[in-house]
C-alpha positions as CSV (number, residue, x, y, z in Angstrom):
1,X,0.0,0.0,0.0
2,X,1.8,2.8,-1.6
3,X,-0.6,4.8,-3.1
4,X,-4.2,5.7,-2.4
5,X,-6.5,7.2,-5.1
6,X,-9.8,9.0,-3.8
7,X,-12.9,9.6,-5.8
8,X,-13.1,13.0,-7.3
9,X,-14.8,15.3,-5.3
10,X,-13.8,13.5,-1.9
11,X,-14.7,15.9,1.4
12,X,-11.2,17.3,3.3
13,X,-12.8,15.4,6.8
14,X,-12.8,12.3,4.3
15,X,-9.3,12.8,3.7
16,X,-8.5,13.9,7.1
17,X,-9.9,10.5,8.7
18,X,-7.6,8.8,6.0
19,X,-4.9,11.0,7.1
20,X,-5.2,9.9,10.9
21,X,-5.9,6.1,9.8
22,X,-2.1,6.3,8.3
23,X,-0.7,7.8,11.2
24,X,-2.3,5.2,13.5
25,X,-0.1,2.9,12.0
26,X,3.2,4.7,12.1
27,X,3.1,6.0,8.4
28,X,3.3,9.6,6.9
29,X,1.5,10.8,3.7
30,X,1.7,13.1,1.2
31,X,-1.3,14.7,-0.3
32,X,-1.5,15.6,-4.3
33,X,-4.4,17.7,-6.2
34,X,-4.4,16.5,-9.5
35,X,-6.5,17.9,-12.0
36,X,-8.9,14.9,-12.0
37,X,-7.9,12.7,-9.0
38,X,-6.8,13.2,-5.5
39,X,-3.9,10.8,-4.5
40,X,-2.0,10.2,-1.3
41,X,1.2,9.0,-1.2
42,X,1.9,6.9,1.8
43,X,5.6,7.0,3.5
44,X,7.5,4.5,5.3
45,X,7.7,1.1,5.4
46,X,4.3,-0.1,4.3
47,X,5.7,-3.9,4.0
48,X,4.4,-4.2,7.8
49,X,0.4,-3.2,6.6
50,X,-0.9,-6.3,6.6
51,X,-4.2,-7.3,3.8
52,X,-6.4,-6.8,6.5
53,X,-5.2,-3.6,7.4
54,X,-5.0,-2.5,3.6
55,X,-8.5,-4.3,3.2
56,X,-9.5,-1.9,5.9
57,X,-8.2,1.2,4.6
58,X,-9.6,0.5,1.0
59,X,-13.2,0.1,2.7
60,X,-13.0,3.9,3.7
61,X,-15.3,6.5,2.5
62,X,-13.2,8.0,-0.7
63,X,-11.1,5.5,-1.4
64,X,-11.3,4.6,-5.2
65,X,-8.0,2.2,-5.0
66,X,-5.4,1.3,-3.2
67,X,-2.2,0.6,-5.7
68,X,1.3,-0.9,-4.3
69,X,4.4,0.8,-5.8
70,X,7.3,-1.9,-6.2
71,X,9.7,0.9,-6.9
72,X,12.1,2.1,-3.6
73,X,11.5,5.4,-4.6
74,X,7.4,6.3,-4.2
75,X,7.0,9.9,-4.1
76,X,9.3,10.5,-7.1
77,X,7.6,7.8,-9.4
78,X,5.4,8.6,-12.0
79,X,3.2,6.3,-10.3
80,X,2.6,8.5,-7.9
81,X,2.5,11.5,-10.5
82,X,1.0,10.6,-13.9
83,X,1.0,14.4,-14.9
84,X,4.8,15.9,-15.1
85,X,4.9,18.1,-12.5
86,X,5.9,21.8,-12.6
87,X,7.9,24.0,-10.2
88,X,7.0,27.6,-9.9
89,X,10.1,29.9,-9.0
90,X,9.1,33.1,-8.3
91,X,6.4,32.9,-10.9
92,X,8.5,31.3,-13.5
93,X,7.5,27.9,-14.4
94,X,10.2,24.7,-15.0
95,X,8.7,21.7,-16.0
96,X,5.8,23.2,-18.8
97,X,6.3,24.4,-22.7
98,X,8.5,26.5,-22.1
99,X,12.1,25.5,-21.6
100,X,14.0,27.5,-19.6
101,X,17.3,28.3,-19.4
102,X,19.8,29.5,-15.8
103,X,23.0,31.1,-16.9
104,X,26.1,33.1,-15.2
105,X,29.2,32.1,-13.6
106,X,30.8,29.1,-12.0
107,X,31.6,31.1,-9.0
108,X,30.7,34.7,-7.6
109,X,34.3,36.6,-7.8
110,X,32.8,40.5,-7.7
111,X,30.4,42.6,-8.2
112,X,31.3,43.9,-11.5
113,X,31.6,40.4,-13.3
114,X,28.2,38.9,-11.8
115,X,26.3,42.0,-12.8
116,X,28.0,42.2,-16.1
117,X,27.2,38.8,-16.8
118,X,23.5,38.8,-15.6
119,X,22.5,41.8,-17.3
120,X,23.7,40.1,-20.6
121,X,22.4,36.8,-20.0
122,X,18.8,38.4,-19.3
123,X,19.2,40.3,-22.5
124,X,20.3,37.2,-24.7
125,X,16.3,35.3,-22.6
126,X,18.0,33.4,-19.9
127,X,15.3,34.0,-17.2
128,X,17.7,32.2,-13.9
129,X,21.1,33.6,-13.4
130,X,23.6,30.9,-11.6
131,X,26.5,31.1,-9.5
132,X,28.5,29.5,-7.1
133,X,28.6,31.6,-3.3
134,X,30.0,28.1,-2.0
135,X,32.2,25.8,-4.0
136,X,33.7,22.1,-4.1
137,X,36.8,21.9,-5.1
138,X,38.9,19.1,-5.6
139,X,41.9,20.7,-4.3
140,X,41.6,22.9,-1.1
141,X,44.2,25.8,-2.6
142,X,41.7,26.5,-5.5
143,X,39.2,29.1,-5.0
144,X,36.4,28.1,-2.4
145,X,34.2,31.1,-3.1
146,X,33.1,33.9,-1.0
147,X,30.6,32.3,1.4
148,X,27.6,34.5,2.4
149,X,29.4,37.8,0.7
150,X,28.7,35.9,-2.5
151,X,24.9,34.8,-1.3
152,X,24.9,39.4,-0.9
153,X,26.1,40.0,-4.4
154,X,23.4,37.4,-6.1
155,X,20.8,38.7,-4.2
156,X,21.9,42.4,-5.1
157,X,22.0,40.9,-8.6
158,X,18.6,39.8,-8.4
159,X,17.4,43.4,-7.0
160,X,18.8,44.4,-10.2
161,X,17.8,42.2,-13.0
162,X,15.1,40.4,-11.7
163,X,16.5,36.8,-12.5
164,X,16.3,34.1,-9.7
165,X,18.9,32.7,-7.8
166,X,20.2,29.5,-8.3
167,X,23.2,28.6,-5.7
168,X,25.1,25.8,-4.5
169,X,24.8,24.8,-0.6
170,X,27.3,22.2,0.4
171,X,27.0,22.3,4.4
172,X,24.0,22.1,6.8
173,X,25.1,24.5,8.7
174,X,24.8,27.1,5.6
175,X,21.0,26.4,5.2
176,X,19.7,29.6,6.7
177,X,21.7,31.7,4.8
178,X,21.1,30.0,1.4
179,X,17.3,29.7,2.3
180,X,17.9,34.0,3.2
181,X,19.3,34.7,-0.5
182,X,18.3,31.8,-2.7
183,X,15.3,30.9,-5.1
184,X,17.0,27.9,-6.2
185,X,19.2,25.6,-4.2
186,X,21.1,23.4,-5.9
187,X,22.9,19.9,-4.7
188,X,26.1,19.6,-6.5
189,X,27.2,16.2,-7.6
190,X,29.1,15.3,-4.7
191,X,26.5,16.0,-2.3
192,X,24.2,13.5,-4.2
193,X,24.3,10.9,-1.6
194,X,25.0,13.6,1.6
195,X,21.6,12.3,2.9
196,X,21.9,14.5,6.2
197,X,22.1,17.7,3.7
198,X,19.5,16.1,1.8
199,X,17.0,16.0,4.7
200,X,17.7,19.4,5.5
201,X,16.9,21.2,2.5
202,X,14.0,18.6,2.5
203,X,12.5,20.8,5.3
204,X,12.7,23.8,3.7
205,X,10.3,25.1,1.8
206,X,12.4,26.6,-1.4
207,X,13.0,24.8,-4.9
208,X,16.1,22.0,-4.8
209,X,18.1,21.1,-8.0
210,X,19.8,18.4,-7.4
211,X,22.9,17.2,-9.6
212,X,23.6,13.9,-10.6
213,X,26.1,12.6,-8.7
214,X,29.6,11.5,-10.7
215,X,29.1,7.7,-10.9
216,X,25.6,7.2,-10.1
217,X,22.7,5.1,-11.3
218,X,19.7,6.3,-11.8
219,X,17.9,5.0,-9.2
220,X,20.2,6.1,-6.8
221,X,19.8,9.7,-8.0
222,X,15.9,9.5,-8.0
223,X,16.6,7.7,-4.3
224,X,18.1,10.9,-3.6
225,X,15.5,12.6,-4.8
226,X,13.2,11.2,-2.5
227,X,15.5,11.4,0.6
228,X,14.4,15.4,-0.1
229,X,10.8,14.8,-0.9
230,X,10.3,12.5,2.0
231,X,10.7,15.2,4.5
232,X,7.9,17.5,2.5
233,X,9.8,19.4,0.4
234,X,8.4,18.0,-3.5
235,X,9.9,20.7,-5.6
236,X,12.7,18.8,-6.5
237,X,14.5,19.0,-10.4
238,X,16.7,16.6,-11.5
239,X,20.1,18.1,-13.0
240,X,22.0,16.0,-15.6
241,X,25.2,17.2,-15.4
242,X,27.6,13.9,-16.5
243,X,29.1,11.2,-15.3
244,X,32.5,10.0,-14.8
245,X,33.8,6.8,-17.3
246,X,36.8,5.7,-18.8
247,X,36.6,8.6,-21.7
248,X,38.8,11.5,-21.1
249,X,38.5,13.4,-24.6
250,X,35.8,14.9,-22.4
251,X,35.5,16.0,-18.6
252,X,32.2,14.0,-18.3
253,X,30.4,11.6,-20.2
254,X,26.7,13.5,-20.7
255,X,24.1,10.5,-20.6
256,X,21.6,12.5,-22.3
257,X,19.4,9.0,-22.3
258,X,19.2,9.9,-18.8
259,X,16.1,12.6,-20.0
260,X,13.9,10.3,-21.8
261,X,14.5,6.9,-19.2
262,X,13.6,10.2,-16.5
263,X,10.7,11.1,-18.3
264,X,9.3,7.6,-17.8
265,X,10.4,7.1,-14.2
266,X,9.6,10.0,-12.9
267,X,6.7,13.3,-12.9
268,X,9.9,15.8,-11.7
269,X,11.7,18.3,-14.3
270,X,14.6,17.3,-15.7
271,X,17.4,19.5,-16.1
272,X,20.6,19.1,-18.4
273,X,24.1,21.1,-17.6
274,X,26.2,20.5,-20.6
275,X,28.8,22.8,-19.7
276,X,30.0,20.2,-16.7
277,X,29.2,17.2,-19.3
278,X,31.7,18.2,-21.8
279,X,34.2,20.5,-20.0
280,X,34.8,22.5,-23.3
281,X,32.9,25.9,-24.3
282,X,33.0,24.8,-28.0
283,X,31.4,21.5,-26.9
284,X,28.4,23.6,-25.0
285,X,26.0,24.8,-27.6
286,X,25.9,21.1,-30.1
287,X,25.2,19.6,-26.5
288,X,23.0,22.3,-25.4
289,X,20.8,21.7,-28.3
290,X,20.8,18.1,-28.2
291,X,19.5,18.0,-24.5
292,X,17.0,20.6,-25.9
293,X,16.0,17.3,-28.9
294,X,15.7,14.6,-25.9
295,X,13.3,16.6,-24.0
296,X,15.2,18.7,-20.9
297,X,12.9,20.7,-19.3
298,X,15.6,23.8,-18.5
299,X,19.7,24.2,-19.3
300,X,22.3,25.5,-16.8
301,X,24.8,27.0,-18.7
302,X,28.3,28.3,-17.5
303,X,29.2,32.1,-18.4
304,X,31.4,34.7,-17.4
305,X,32.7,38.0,-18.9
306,X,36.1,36.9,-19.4
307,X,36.6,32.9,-19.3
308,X,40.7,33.0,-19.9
309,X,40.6,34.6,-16.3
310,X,37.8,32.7,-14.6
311,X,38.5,31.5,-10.8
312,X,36.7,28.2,-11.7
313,X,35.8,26.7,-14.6
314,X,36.8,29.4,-17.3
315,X,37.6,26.1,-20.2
316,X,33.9,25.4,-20.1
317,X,32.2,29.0,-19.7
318,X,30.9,30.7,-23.1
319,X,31.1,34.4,-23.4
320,X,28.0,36.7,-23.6
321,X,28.1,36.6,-26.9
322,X,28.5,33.3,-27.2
323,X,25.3,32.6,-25.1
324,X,23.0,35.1,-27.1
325,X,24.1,33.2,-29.9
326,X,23.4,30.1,-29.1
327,X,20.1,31.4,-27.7
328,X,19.3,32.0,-30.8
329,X,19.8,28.4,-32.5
330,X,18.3,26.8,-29.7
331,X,15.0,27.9,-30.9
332,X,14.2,26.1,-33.6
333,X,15.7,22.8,-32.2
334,X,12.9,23.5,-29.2
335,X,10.3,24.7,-32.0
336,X,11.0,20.9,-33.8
337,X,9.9,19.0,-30.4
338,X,7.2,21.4,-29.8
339,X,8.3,23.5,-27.0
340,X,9.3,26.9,-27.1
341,X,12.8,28.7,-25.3
């Protein structure tokens, strides 16, 4: 017992009783409005409901069916979700038509770059700008960011242009700032599987991308997934961003079958970074545009003002230019699968 589908039109103290039924037993729910059913998604370990029990809780007033999921992940299936669901940030939809696009810098270094940079991407349509306050490095003498002075500068970005914030959090212990100066928070690959961050931003109430992590499956990234979701928090997007193999003509290998196997698992928004994927700005826009042909839902593109002097990541970061360019020949790629960017 996984899922419980209620006749349309079921009363709230219907639902309510259902509700308390769950509890009674140890188990959580989550409710979802669809457009023509009502469905409640139960959570925790349902393997100790016996038939009776289930019996029981299928005789209850509103209860259409009772469906188990055999899936690990229940909140995240498409099970659960037939309709793909979409995220509203700050009245800009991911997940619908339109495909939407975040762009700016791998890391915040200044003022003058990040608002050089956003005001350009906005021009060129991006509607997110994205940069790194916190950052993961793999060695600790390369640039770590600037911390919450970076979190000011995106926010006074913002106050600017008008584009949400997309940001990396990588500790716990950050969450209240990020949650302060954030629309977007985003789970860097190797914080896939840091299930105590995942919680935490599970109990906030702001929009989470979270990044594939470098050698995961699938399932473990939609596990992940619903490590966040589990705690209440279901405005979750999935980020393709590549994954480590034995090819190294590339930084990353971008499984862009990812999108279309995601579109059948899973009701959440599917997001493709092909600037991590490839490593190399004149690899971007051909990948871009290909993630744009196997259905992504939004792109994360790296770019900064002047890449040969970049902090982090200048090999893979397109110049302004660059990115109203490619804006522009994305549009007919999107027009040929019947969206729009």
């Amino acid at each position: 017992m996984d899922i419980i589908v209620l006749k349309p039109d079921t009363p709230e103290q219907n639902i309510a009783l259902i509700l308390a039924k769950l509890e009674s037993k140890g188990l959580k729910a989550n409710v979802s409005h669809g457009t023509e059913r009502t469905i409640i998604g139960v959570i925790g370990d349902t393997s100790k409901v016996t038939e009776e029990e289930e019996a029981a809780i299928s005789a209850m007033t509103g209860v259409e069916n009772v469906v188990r999921i055999l899936k690990p992940y229940k909140l995240a299936s498409r099970d659960f979700r037939k309709e793909n669901s979409i995220i509203d940030v700050a009245g800009i939809p991911i997940g619908g038509k339109k495909i939407q696009v975040m762009a700016g810098p791998c890391a915040v270094e200044n003022s003058k770059n990040l608002f050089d940079v956003a005001q350009q991407v906005k021009s060129a349509g991006a509607m997110f700008l994205r940069g790194g306050a916190y950052k993961p490095r793999t060695s600790p003498y390369s640039f770590q960011g600037l911390g919450e002075e970076g979190l000011r500068i995106l926010a006074d970005a913002r106050a600017a242009t008008g584009l949400p914030v997309v940001t990396e959090i990588m500790d716990p212990r950050d969450i209240e700032a990020i949650v302060k100066y954030a629309d977007v928070i985003q789970i860097g690959a190797r914080n896939m599987q840091n299930f105590r961050l995942l919680l935490e931003v599970g109990s906030t109430n702001k929009p989470v991308l979270l990044k594939r992590g470098l050698s995961a499956t699938i399932k473990e990234w939609l596990m992940s997934a619903e490590y966040i979701m589990s705690r209440g928090n279901q405005q979750v997007m999935l980020c393709e961003r590549g994954i480590r193999t034995f090819e190294t003509a590339t930084r990353n290998t971008l499984d862009l079958s990812a999108v279309p196997v995601l579109k059948q698992l899973t009701h959440l928004p599917i997001v493709v970074d092909p600037s991590h994927g490839v490593g190399k700005w004149d690899l971007v826009a051909p990948m871009a545009k290909a993630a744009v042909a196997a259905g992504a839902d939004a792109l994360m593109i790296e770019v900064h003002v002047n890449p040969a002097e970049a902090l982090s990541d200048g090999e893979q970061s397109l110049r302004p230019d660059m990115f109203a360019q490619l804006m522009k020949e994305l549009k007919p790629v999107a027009q040929a699968v019947g969206r729009e960017i």
